[in-house]
C-alpha positions as CSV (number, residue, x, y, z in Angstrom):
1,X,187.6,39.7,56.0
2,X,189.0,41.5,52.8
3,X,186.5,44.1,51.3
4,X,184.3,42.6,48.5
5,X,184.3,38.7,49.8
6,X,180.9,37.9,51.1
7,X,180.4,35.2,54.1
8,X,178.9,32.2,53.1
9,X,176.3,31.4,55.6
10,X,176.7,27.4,56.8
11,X,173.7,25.5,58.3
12,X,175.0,22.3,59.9
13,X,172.7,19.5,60.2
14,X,174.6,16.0,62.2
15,X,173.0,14.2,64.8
16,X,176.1,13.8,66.4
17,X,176.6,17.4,68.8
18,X,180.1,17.1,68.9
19,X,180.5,17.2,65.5
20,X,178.6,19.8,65.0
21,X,179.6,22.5,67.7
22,X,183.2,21.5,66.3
23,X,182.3,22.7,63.0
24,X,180.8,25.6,64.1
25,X,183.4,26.8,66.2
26,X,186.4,25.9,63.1
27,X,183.9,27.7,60.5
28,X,183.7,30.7,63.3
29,X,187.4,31.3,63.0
30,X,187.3,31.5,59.5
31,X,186.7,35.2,57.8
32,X,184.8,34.1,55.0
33,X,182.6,31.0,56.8
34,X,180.4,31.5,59.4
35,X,177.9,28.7,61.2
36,X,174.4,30.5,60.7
37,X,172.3,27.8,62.0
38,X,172.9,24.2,63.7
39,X,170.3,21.3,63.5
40,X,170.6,17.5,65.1
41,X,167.5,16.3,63.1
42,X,166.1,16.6,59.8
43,X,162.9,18.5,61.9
44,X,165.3,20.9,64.0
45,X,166.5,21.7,60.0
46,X,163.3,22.1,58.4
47,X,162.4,24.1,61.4
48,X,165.7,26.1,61.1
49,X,164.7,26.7,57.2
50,X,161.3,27.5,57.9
51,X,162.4,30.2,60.5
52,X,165.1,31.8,59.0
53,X,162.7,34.8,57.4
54,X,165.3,36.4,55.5
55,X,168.8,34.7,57.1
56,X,169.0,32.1,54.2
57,X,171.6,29.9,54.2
58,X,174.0,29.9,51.2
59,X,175.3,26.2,52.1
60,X,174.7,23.3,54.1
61,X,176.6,20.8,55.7
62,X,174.4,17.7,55.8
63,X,174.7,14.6,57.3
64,X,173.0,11.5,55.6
65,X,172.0,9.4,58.4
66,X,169.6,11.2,60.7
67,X,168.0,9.9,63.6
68,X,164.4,10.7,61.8
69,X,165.2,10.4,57.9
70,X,167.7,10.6,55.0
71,X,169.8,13.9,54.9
72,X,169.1,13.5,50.8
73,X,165.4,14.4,51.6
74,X,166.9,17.6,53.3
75,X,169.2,18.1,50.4
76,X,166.2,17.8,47.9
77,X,164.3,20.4,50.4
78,X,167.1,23.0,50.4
79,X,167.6,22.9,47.2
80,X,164.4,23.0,46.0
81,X,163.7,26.2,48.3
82,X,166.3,27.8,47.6
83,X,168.6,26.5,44.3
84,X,171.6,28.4,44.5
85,X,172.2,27.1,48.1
86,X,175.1,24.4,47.6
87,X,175.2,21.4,49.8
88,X,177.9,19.4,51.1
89,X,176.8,16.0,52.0
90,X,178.7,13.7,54.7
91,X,177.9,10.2,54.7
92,X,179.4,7.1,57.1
93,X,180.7,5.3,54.2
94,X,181.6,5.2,50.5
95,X,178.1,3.8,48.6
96,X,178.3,4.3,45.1
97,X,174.2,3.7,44.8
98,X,173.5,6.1,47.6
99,X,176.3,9.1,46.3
100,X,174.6,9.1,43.2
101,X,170.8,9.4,45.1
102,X,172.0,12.1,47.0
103,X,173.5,13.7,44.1
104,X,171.1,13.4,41.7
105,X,168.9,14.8,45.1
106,X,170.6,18.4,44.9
107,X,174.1,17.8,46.6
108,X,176.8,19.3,45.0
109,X,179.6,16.7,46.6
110,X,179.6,13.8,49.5
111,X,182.2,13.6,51.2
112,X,183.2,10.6,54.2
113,X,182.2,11.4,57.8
114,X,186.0,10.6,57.7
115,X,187.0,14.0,55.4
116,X,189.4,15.8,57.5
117,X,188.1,19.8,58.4
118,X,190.4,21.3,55.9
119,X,188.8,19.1,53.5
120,X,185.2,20.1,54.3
121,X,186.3,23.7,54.8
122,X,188.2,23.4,51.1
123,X,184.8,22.0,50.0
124,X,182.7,24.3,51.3
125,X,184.3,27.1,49.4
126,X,185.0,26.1,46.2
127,X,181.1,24.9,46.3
128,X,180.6,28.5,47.8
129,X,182.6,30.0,44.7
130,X,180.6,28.8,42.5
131,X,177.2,29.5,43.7
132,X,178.1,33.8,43.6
């Protein structure tokens, strides 16, 4: 990592474990991302947030469909906890109404579950960027 450039600090939150060990791994290999905290449920999350005594999280990876809510409640949560934490949102299709919701919720961007990694990484930095 060049001198100077901070890590941004991910939390991932998708119910889907594949997904998410994926991302961790590809954010892993990356000298200015790093996986700091990985959550299948909006509970494992809030219990992730509530825990992390000093390990914030400067961004979020969040999936919007959750076994036991709406990500956009987590978004709202992270935000609201911390509001220079910038959140990435990743929904299963392209809704208009429910982009704006999550939006207007505290996400900076949603993205399609589809969004290839480079995308999601590209995403995740230029949010990143602007949060410092």
């Amino acid at each position: 990592m060049e001198t100077g450039r901070k890590t941004l600090r991910v939390l991932i939150v998708d119910d889907h474990a594949a997904f998410r060990q994926a991302l961790a791994i590809v954010l892993g290999a990356q000298p200015d991302l790093e996986a700091a905290g990985l959550a299948g449920s909006l509970a494992e999350a809030r219990g992730l947030v509530r825990s992390s005594c000093g390990h914030r999280f400067d961004a979020a990876v969040v999936d919007l469909g959750l076994p036991d809510g709406d990500g956009a409640e987590l978004a709202a949560e992270l935000v609201q906890a911390e509001p220079a934490v910038a959140v990435l949102a990743l929904a299963d299709r392209r809704d208009l109404e429910r982009r704006g919701l999550t939006l207007r919720a505290g996400a900076k961007e949603v993205l399609t579950k589809g969004a290839d990694l480079g995308r999601i990484l590209d995403a995740l930095r230029r949010l990143g960027t602007r949060r410092r």
